[in-house]
C-alpha positions in Angstrom: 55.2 -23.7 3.1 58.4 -23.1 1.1 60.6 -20.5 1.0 62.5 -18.8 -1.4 65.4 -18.8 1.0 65.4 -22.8 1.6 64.5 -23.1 -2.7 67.5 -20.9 -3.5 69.9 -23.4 -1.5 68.4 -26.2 -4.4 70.0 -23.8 -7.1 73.3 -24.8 -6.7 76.2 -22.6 -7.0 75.4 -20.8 -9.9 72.5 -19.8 -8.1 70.2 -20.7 -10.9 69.2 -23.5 -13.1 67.3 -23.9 -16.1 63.4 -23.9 -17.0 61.7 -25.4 -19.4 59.1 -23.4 -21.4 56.9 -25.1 -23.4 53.8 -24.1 -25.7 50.3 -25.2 -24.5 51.5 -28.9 -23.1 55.0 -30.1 -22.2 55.8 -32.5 -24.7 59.3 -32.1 -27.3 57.0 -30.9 -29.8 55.9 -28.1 -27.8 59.4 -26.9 -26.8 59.6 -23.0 -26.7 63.1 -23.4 -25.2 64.4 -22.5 -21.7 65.3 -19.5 -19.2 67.0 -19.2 -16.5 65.3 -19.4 -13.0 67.3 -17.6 -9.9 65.6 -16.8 -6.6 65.3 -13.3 -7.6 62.6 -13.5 -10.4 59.4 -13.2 -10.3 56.6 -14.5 -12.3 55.9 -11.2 -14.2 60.0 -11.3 -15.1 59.6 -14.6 -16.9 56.6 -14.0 -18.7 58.8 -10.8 -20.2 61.4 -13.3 -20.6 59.6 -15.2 -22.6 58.4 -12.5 -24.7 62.1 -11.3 -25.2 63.9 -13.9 -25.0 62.2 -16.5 -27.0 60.0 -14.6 -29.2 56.5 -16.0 -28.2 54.1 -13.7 -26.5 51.9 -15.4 -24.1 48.7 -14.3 -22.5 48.4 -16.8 -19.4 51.3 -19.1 -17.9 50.7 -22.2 -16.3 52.9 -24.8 -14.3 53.1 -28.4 -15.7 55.3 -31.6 -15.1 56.4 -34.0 -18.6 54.3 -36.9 -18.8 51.1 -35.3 -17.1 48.1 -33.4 -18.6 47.6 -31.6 -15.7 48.4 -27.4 -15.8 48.5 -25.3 -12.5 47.5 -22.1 -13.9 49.7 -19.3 -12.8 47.1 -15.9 -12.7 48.3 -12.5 -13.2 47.9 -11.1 -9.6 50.4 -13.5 -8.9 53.2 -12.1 -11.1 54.7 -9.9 -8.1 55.6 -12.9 -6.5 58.7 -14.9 -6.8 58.9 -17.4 -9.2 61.3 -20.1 -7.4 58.4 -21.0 -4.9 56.3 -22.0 -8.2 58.9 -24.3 -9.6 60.4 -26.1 -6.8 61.8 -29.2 -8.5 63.6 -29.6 -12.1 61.0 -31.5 -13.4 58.3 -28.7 -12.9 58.3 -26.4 -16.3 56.8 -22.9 -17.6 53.7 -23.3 -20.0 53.2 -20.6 -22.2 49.4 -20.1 -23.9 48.7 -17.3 -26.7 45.6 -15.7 -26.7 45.0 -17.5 -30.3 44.9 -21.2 -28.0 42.3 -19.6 -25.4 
């Protein structure tokens, strides 16, 4: 199981790094643009980040890698939680779906 604790030492000094968000697959076409991730946010703060912060208001989030179709969806119960635990490696990004792609 990972912890937040153990992910937030994987930050760096900053204490964050960067996440892709992308729109329905991850591909450069798709590119919503990028947030930053810290051990403090939870799901439910980056889906408002991504309403705020890049413009695009998305009804479901899922968790996918470049150069794979597959999408971890990410369901609203879980929005509490943290997000870090979610995206543990660089290469895992934020997919954003619009109700109008359902």
């Amino acid at each position: 199981v990972l912890s937040v604790e153990g992910l937030a030492a994987s930050l760096g000094s900053s204490g964050k790094r960067e996440l892709m968000v992308y729109h329905t697959e991850c591909c450069d076409e798709a590119l919503l643009g990028s947030l930053q991730l810290s051990a403090e946010l939870t799901l439910g703060d980056l889906v408002r980040a991504v309403r705020e912060e890049l413009d695009f208001s998305a009804s479901a989030i899922c968790r996918g890698t470049e150069h794979s179709g597959m999408q971890v969806p990410l369901h609203c119960g879980q929005y509490g939680l943290k997000a870090l635990p979610f995206f543990p490696r660089p290469e895992m990004h934020l997919i954003a779906i619009s109700a109008e792609d359902e």
